[in-house]
Structures are given as C-alpha cells and as structure tokens.
C-alpha positions as CSV (number, residue, x, y, z in Angstrom):
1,X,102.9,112.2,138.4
2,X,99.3,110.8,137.8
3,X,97.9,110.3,134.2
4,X,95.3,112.9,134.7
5,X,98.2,115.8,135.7
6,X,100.6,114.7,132.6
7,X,97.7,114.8,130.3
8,X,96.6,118.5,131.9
9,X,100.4,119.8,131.7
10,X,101.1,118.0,128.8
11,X,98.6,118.8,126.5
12,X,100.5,118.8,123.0
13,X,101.9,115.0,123.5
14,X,98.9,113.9,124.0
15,X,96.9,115.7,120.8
16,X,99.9,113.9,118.9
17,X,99.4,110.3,120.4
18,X,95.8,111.0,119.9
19,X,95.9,112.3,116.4
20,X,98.4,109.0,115.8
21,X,96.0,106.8,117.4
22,X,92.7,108.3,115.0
23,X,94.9,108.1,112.2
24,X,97.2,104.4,112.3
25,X,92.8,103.0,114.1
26,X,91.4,103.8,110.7
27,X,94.0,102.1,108.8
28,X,93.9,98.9,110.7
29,X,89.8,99.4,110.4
30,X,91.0,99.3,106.6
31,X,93.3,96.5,106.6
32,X,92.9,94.3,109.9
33,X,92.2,90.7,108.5
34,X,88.5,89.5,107.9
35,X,87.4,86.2,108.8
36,X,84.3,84.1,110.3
37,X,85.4,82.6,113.4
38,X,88.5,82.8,115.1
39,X,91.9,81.3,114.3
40,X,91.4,77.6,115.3
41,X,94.3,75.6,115.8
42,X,94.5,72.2,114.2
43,X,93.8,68.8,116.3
44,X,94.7,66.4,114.2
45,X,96.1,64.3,111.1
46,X,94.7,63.1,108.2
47,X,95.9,59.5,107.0
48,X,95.1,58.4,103.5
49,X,95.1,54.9,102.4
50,X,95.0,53.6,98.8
51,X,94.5,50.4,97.1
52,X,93.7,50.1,93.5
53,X,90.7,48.0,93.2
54,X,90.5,46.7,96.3
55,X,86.9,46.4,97.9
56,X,86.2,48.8,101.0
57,X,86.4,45.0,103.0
58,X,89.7,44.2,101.7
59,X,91.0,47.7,102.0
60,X,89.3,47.4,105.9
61,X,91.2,44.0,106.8
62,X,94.6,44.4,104.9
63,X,95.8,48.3,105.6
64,X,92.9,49.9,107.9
65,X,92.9,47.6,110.7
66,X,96.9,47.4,111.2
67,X,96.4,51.2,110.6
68,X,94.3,51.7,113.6
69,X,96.2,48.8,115.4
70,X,99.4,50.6,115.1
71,X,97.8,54.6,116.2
72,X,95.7,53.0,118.9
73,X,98.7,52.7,121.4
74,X,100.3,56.2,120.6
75,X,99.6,58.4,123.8
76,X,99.0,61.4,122.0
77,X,95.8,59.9,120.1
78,X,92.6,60.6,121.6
79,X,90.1,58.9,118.5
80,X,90.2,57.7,115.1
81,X,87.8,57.8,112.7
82,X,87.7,55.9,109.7
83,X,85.9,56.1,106.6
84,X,86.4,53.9,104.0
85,X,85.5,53.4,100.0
86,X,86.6,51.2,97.3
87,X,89.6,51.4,96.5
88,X,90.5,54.1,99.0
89,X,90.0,55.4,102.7
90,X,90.3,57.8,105.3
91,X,91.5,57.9,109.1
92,X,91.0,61.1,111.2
93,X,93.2,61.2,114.1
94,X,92.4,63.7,116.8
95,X,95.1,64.5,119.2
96,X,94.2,65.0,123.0
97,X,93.8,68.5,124.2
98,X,96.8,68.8,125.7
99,X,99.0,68.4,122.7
100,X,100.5,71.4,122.0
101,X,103.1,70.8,119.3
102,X,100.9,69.4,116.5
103,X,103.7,69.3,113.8
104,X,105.4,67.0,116.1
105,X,102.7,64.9,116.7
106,X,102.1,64.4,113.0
107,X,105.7,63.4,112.6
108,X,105.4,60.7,115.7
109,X,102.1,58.9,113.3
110,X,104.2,59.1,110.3
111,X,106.6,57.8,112.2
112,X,104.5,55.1,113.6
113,X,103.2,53.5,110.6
114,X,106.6,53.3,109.0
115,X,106.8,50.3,111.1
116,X,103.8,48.6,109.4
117,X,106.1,45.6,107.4
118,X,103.2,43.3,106.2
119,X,101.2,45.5,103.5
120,X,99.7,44.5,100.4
121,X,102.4,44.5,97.5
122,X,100.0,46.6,95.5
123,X,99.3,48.9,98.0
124,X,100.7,52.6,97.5
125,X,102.1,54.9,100.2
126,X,100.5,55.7,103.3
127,X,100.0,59.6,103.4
128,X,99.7,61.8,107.0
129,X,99.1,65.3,106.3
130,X,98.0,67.9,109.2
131,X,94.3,68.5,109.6
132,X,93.6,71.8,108.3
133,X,90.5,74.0,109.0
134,X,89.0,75.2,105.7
135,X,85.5,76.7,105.7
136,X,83.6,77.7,102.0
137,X,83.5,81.4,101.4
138,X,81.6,81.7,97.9
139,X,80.5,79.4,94.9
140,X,81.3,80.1,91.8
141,X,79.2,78.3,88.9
142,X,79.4,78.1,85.1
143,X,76.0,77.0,83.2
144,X,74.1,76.8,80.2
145,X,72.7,74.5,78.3
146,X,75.8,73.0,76.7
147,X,77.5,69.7,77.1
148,X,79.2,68.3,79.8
149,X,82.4,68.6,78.6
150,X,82.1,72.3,77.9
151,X,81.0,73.1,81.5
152,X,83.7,71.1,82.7
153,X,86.7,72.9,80.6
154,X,85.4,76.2,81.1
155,X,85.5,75.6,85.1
156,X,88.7,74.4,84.8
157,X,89.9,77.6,83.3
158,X,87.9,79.8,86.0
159,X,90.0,77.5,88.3
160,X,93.2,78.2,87.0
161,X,92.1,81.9,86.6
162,X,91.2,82.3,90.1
163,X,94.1,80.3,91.7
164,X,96.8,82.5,90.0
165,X,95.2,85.6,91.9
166,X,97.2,86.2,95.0
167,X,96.1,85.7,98.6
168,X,93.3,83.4,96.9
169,X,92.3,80.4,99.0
170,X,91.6,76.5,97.7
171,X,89.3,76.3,94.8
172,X,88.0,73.1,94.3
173,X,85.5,71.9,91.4
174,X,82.8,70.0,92.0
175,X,79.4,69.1,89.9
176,X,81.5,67.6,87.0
177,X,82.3,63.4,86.6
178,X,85.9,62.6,86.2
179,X,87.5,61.1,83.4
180,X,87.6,58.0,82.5
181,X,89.6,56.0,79.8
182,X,87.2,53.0,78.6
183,X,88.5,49.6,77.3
184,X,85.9,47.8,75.4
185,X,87.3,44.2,73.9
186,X,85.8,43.6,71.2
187,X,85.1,39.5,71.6
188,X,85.5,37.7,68.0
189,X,88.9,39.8,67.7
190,X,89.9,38.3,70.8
191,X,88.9,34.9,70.1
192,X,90.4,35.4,66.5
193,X,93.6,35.9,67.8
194,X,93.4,33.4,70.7
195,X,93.7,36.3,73.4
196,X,92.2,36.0,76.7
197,X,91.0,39.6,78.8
198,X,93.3,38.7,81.4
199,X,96.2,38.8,78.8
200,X,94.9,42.6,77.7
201,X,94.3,43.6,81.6
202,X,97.7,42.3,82.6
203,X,99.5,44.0,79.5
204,X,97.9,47.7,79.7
205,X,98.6,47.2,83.9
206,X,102.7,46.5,83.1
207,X,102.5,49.6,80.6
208,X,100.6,51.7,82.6
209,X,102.5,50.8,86.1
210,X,105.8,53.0,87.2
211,X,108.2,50.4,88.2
212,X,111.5,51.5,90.7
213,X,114.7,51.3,89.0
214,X,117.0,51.4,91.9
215,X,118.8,54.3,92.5
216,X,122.1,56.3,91.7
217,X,124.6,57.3,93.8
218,X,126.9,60.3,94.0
219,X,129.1,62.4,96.1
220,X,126.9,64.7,96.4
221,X,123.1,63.2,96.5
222,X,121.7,60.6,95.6
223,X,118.8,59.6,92.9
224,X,115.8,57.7,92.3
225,X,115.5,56.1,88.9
226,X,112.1,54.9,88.3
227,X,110.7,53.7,84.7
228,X,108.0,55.7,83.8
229,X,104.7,54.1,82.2
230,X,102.6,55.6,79.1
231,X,101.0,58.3,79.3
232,X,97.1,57.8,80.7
233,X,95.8,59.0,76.8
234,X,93.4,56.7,74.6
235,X,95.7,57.2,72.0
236,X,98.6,55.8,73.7
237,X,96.6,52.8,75.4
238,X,95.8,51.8,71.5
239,X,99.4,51.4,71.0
240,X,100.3,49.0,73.9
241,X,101.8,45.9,72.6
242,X,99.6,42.7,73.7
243,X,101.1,40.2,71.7
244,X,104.2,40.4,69.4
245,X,104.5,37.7,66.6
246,X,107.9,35.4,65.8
247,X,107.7,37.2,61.9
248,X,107.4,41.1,63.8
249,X,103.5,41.4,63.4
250,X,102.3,42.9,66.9
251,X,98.9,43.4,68.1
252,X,98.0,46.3,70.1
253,X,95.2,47.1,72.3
254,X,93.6,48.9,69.9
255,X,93.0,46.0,67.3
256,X,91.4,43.7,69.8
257,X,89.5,46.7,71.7
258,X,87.9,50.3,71.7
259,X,89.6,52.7,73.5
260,X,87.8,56.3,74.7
261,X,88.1,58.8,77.3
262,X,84.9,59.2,78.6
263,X,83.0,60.1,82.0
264,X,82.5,58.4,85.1
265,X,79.5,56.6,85.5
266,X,77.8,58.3,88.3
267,X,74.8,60.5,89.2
268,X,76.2,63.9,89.8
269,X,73.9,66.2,88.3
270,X,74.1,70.2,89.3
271,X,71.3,72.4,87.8
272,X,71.4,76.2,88.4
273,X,68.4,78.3,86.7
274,X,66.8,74.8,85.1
275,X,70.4,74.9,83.1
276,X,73.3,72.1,84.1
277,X,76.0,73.7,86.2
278,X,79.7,72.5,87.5
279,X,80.5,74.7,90.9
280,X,83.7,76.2,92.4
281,X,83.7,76.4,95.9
282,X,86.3,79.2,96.8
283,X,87.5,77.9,100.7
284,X,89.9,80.1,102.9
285,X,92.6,77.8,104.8
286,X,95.5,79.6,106.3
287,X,95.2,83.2,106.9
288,X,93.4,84.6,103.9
289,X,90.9,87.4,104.3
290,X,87.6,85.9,103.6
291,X,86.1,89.4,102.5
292,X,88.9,90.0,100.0
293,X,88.2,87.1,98.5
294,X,84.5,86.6,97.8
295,X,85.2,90.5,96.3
296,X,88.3,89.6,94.1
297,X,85.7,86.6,93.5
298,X,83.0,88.7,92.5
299,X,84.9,91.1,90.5
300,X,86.3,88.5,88.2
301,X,83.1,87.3,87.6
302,X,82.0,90.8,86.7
303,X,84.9,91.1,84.3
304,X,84.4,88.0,82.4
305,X,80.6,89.3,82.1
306,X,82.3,92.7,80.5
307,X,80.4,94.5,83.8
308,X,81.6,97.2,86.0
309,X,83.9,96.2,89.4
310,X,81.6,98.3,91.1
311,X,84.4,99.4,93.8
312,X,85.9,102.7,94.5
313,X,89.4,104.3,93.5
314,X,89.9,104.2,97.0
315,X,89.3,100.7,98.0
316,X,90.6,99.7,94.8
317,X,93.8,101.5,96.1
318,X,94.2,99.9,99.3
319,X,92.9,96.4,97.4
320,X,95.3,96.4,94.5
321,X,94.1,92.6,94.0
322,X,90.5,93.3,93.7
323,X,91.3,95.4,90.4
324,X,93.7,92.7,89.5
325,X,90.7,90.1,89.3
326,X,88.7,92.3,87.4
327,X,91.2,93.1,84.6
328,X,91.9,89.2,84.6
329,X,88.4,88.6,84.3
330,X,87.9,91.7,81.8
331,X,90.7,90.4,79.4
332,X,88.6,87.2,79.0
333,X,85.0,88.8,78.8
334,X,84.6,87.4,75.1
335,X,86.0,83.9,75.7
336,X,82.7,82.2,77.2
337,X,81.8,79.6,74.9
338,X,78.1,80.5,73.6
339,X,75.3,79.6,76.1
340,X,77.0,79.3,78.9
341,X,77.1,81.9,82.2
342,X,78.8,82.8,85.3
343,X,77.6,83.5,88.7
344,X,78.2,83.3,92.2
345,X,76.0,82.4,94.4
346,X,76.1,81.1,99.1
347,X,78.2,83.9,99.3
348,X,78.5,83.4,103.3
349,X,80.9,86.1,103.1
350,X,78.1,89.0,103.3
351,X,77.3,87.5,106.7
352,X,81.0,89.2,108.3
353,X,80.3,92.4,105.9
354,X,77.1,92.9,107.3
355,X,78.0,92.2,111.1
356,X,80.6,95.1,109.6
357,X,78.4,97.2,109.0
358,X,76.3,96.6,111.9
359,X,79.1,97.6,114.0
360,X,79.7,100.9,112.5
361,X,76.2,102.2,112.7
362,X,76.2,101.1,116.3
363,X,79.4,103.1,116.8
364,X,77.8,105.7,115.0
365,X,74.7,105.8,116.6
366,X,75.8,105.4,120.0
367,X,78.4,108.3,119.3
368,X,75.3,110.4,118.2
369,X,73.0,109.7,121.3
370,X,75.8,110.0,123.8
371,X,76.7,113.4,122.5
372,X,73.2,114.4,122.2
373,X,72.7,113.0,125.9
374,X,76.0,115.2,127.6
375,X,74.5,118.4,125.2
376,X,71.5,117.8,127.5
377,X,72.6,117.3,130.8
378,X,76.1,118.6,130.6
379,X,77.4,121.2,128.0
380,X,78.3,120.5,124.3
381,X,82.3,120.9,125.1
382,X,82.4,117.6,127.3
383,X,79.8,116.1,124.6
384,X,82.3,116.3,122.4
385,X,85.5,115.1,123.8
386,X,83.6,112.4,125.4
387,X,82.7,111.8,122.0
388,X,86.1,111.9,120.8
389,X,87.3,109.6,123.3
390,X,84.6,107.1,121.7
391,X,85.8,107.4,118.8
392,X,90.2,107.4,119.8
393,X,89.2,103.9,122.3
394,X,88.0,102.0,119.2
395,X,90.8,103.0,116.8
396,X,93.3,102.0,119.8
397,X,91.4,98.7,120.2
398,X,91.6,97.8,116.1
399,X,95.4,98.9,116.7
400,X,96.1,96.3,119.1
401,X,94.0,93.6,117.6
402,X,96.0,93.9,114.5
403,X,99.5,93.8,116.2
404,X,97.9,91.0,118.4
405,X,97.0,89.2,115.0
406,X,93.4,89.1,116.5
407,X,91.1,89.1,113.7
408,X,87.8,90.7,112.7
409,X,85.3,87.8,112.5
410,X,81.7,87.2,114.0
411,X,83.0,86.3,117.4
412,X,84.9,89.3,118.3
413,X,82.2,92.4,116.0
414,X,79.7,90.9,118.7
415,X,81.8,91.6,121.7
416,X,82.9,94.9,120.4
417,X,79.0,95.3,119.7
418,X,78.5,94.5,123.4
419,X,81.1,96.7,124.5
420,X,80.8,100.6,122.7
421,X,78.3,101.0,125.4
422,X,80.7,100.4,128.2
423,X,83.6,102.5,126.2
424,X,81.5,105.9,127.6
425,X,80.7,104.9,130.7
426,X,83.9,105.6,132.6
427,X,84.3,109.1,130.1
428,X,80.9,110.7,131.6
429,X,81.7,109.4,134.9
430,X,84.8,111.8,134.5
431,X,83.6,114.0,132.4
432,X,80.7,115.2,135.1
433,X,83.0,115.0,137.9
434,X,85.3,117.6,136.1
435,X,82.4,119.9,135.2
436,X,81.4,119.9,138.7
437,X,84.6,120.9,140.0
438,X,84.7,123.6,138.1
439,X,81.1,124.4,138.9
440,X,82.5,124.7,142.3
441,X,84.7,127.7,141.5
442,X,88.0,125.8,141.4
443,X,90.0,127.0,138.1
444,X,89.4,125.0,134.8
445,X,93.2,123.2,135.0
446,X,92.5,122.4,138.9
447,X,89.4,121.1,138.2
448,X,90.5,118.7,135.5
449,X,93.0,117.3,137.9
450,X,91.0,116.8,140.6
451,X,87.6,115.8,139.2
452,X,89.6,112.9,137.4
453,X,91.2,112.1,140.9
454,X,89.1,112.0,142.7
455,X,87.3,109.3,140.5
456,X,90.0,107.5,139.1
457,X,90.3,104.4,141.4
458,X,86.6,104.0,141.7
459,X,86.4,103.9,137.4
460,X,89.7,101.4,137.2
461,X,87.7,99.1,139.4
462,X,84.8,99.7,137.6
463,X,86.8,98.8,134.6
464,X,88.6,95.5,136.2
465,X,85.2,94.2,137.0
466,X,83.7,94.4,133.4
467,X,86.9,92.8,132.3
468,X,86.9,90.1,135.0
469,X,83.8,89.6,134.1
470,X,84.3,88.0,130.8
471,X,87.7,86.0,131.7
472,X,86.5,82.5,132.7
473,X,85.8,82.5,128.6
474,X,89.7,82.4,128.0
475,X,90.4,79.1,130.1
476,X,88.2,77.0,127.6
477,X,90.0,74.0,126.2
478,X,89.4,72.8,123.0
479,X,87.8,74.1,119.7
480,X,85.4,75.9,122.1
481,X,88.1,77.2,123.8
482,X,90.1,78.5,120.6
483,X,86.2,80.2,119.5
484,X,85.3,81.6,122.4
485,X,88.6,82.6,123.7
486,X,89.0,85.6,121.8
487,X,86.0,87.2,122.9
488,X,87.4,88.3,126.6
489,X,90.8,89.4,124.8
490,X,88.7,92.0,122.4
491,X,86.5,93.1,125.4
492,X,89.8,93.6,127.7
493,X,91.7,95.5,124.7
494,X,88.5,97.9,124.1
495,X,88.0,98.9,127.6
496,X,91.7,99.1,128.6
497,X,92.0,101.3,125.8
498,X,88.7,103.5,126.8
499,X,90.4,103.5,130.3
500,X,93.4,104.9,129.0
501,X,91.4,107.2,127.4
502,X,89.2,108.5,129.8
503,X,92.4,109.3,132.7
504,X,95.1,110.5,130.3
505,X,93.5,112.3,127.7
506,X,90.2,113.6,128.3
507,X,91.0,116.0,131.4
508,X,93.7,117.3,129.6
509,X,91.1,118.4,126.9
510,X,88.1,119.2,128.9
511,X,90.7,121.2,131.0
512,X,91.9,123.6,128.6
513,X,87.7,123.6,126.7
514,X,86.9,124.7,129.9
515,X,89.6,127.3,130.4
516,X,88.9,128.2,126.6
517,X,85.1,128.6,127.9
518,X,83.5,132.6,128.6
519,X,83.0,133.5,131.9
520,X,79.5,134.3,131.2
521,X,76.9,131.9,130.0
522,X,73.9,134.0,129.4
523,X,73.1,131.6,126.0
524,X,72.9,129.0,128.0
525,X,71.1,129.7,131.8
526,X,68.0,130.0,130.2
527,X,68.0,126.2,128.9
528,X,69.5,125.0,132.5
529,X,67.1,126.5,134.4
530,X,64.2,125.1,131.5
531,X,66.3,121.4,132.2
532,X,66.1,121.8,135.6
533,X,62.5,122.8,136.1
534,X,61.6,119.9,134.0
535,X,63.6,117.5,135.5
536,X,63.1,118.2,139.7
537,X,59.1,119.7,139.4
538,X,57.7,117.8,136.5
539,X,59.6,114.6,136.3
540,X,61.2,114.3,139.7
541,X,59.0,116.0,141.5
C-alpha cells in the first residue's frame, strides 16, 4: 500500500501523528539547545610548563625544548606551538585530522613526557589537559569610582554567585591585578644583625616550600605524606624564623623587613562609563545553552539592581534557572558597596536570538504568502493544509535535530532559512495535481490517491536532488568540516520531513476537505472566471 492510499484510508492515525508531531515540534522549538556554531570536536592538548623564576630563555632551553623534542616524533602530532613567559609556558599540540580518539591521544603525550628524566630540580609537574573549545557569551562588569580592592572583592562574589547557578559556563575575571605579598628588608636591621638577603630569601623559600614526606602504606591504599608550608598570608611570613639565638632570642622576617599584601605591578586598567571596572567574561565550554545563560546572566544582574526579570510565567516555567538567578541576585540587591554598579555588556548572545527571530518571521511570513498565493490560484482548503504541512515539516525537523543532538546555532537557522521555501514546493506540486483530479470529475478520495500518484516519484527526485545538492558539505575534514557539516544534515532532516509530509498526510486531508466540499460553488465562479480573465487576456494574453 502506497503512503498516499494509507494516509486517504487512514485518516484518524494520521491526525494523531500529526497532532503529536505539532505538539512534541513546539516543545523541542522550546527546549532544543542554543548555541553559535556547531559542536566542534577538540584537536588537541594543552601542555603547561612551570618554573618559578626562571627567565622565558631558561624555561626555553631547560623544559620547552626536551618538551618539543620528545612530541616531535609522536605520529599522532601534526604541530606545536609554543608560547612562552617568565616563569611559565605553553605548548599547543594539534593532532592530525585523522585522529579520532582524542582522549587516547592525550594519554599517549602524557605518556610521552613521563620519560623526560633530566628536568630542572625546581621545576614543577608537567600538565596535559585536552584542548577545549570555549567561546565568550556575555561580560559582566562591576564599576564605580571606588578602589581597587573593592571592585575586585565585589567581582569575586558576582563570580562565586554566578558559578553556583546550574548549567552556567566558566567565568573568569579579568581587569583586576593579582596579589601580591611584598618583602621589603629594611637594610640597617639587616646589617644590625649581620643578616644577608640571601639568608631571608632562602629562609621564607624552605617555609613557604611543600616538601614530600614519603609515603604510607597499607592493605588497602596507599598515602602520600607531604609537609605542608605556611600559609601564603603577611601575617604568617612575619613569623618565619630567620635566625634563632644560642640564649632562645629568634628573629623573624618581620623584624628585619616589611611585609604587605599588595598588587601586582602591572598596567591593567579597565574603565567602563569614565569609572574603573573589573570584567567577568561568562564562556560556554561543554554543552551549555548559550541563550540560557546570557538570560540567567542578565536576570541576576537585574536582581542585584532590585529591577524586574522581565520574563514571562511561561518561560520562567520552562526556565526554572532563569528565576533562580534573579532571586539570587534579588536577595543581594542591597549588598553593593556604595558607588559601585553592575552591567553587562558584548552580549554576542543576541546575535543567535535574533537569527531566532529571524527564522520565525520567515516561517511566518512565508506561511502567510503561500496561503494567500494557493487562495488565489487554487481554493482556500488546499491553502490551508499546505499551510499545515509547513507548519507539521518544521516541528518534525526540530524533533529530529533534538534527538540527533543537532543544535540551534547560526549555521544551521541559516540553512533552515534557505530551506522553508523548498518545504512547500513539493506540497503545491501535490496539492494542484489533487485539485485537478478532482476537477476532472473523479470522486474526492480517488482523486487524492491518484493526483499524489501520479506525482509522487517525480517530487521524491525532486526532493533527492535538493538534498544531493548540499552533501559534498558533510565530507569536509577538519574544524571546517565539523562547522559546515551540519548544514547538509538540517537541510536533509527538513525536506525529508516536508516529503513525508507532503505523500502521507496531505492527500489524506485534502481528500476528505474535498469530499467535505459543496457540490456547488456559486461563491466562488465569479472570482475564477475574474482570475482567469485576468490572467489569459490581460497578463498572458
């Protein structure tokens, strides 16, 4: 039995699935994850290499070099890229294409540099994390003309505000120097007590330092021992012991020097308004959904102003988070210190909410005009279950992309832009062939039957072609490959589903409209024959 004949004799399945489609399309439209480009698969590692004051040349000849010596000859490396500072650097390792298995490959570097044996003594341990994607959704900022250290602890509790929301991304501060603890000797102390600054350097390193202890075995594990150091405070780097005397007189740090937590010395400077700032920048990495985060982003900010969410009780409902932020945010709305603000600000979130609604007032629109265009030409009963079927292909094509685990981002809305006007083309084509039929004189359920026949191959090739069309997109390789591969996969899902559409459910319902439909049209002659007039002696003549 063809799809056309079920959906004709099998009218009342097919209202369900429909109904089911309309109804599970606009919850997936609700909750189908939100991002800006597609998922791209990492490529890489990051190592990290550390050496406490160490000059970016020693660093470079002592760890980087044996570092790059000892990735170089792995086969799955493609290039390294090093970067290095004092103290401290970097090496990017990008895996070939063909690595599938990048967890593996991660293991195999870690693996590798193991084997490094001649390291510096002070040297700490190498670290190989996977390269993770992470792209900024919004900025956060907190500024006023207050000090430094104001701005600073008041981002720090935004931070901690915003990281204990859930399904929140990486929030990282920026704008703000570090901290610093700052040892001044004080020289005729020194020299008063015969004291070098080597001897103070050497004694707050060995007090600072964590030193292994060896380890302790049992049946059941076994566990490190390591001696802890004092805590990084000015008030317990006063207290280290420098020099004790044969009659129990000590000297301490803090008689030979002045100790203070301070900044680092460095130019970052962030104004916002004329007013110094410190910045959050909110990043997704992982799966988050970028739009429900700039808006649980927003709506704290709003509560810690004492303003309005602005959302409804119905987005509110299916975003039980967004409301969360905004009572967190609320709860705190008198705790600003005086003279400072908050407010966000590159919120590259809007971009995806506006290609959003973009896409709706194109379906809209093209819904509108297509049913105005079949009222014209055809009659207002295949207008509307062409219209219908418009409207039942997109909610099947959200439905797969969710179980698919395709998201929504910029990539995909355009090829879903490009492709509501092909969702109606196959629909008219057998929407008009059914009308004619019955125009013919064949009964209303015959013509349904064979108007979709008779055009049913020639619309699945024209089908296969647009699909074809866009395939060569999915054999890619690379980061391109991972963007632009999900284009051809959206395009294929929409007009399989509008095929699907078109064959076994619209002549089942323009069958029985037309059954429905009085034998005589009176109302309407008089506009054909005005259509037709216009059309073959004005127009066409």
């Amino acid at each position: 039995m063809s799809l056309p004949r079920f959906s004709v004799r099998n009218i009342v399945p097919v209202n369900l699935v429909m109904i089911a489609v309309l109804i599970a399309g606009c919850f997936a439209a609700i909750t189908i994850r939100r991002q800006f480009f597609p998922e791209v698969k990492p490529d890489g590692a990051i190592v990290r290499l550390y050496l406490p004051g160490a000059s970016p040349e020693q660093l470079e000849d002592n760890m980087a070099i044996k570092v790059e010596d000892a990735l170089a000859g792995m086969r799955e490396v493609d290039e390294l890229r090093t970067n290095i500072t004092e103290g401290m650097g970097t090496i990017e390792v990008t895996f070939h294409d063909e690595i599938e298995d990048i967890e593996k490959a991660v293991k195999d570097v870690e693996r590798r540099l193991d084997r490094i044996q001649d390291l510096p003594d002070d040297a700490e341990d190498i670290s190989v994390t996977e390269m993770q994607n992470q792209l900024p959704v919004i900025m956060l900022l907190t500024y006023g003309d207050v000090d430094e250290e104001v701005l600073k602890r008041t981002a720090r509790n935004v931070r901690d505000d915003l990281r204990s929301l859930p399904r929140m991304g990486q929030v990282a501060m920026g704008g703000v120097r570090d901290y610093e603890l700052s040892v001044e000797p004080d020289t005729s102390e020194l020299i008063r007590h015969g004291i070098s600054l080597p001897q103070v350097s050497n004694a707050v390193s060995r007090w600072l330092a964590e030193v292994p202890g060896g380890s302790l075995r049992s049946s059941g594990s076994t566990i490190g021992i390591r001696t802890l150091g004092v805590p990084e405070q000015a008030a317990a780097i006063r207290d280290i012991v420098v020099r004790a005397m044969p009659d129990g007189e000590v000297i301490t740090v803090g008689d030979l020097a002045t100790v203070s937590e301070t900044f680092v010395d460095s130019p970052v400077r962030i104004r916002y308004g004329g007013k110094p700032a410190a910045n959050l920048t909110v990043s997704k990495i992982g799966s988050q959904d970028i739009v429900l985060m700039a808006r649980m982003v927003r709506a704290y900010v709003k509560g810690r102003l004492g303003e309005n969410h602005g959302h409804s009780s119905f987005e509110l409902m299916l975003n039980p988070t967004i409301k969360e932020a905004w009572e967190l945010g609320y709860s705190q709305k008198d705790s600003l210190p005086p003279g400072v603000s908050l407010d966000t600000m590159t919120d590259l979130a809007r971009f995806v909410e506006g290609r959003l609604a973009l896409l709706s007032e194109n379906a809209f629109y093209g819904a509108v005009l297509v049913f105005l265009t079949l009222l014209i030409f055809l009659n207002w009963r295949c207008a509307f279950w062409v219209g219908i079927g418009l409207v039942t292909a997109m909610c099947g094509t959200l439905i797969v992309m969710q179980v698919m685990e395709v998201t929504l981002n910029l990539l995909t809305m355009f090829g879903l832009i490009i492709v509501i006007g092909l969702l109606v083309d196959d629909a008219i084509v057998v929407a008009e062939n059914i009308q004619a039929q019955k125009d013919l004189g064949l009964p209303a359920m015959e013509a349904a039957v064979t108007g979709a026949r008779q055009v049913q191959w020639p619309v699945v090739a024209t089908v296969l072609t647009s699909i074809v069309a866009f395939l060569p997109l999915m054999f890619l390789q690379g980061m391109v490959g991972d963007l632009m591969g999900a284009l051809p996969i959206v395009v294929a899902i929409a007009l399989a589903m509008s095929l699907l559409e078109c064959l076994g459910m619209l002549p089942g319902h323009l069958g029985h409209a037309l059954k429905a439909a009085p034998k005589t049209k009176k109302s309407t002659e008089g506009f054909h024959h005005w259509r037709d007039r216009l059309l073959y002696q004005r127009l066409v003549p």
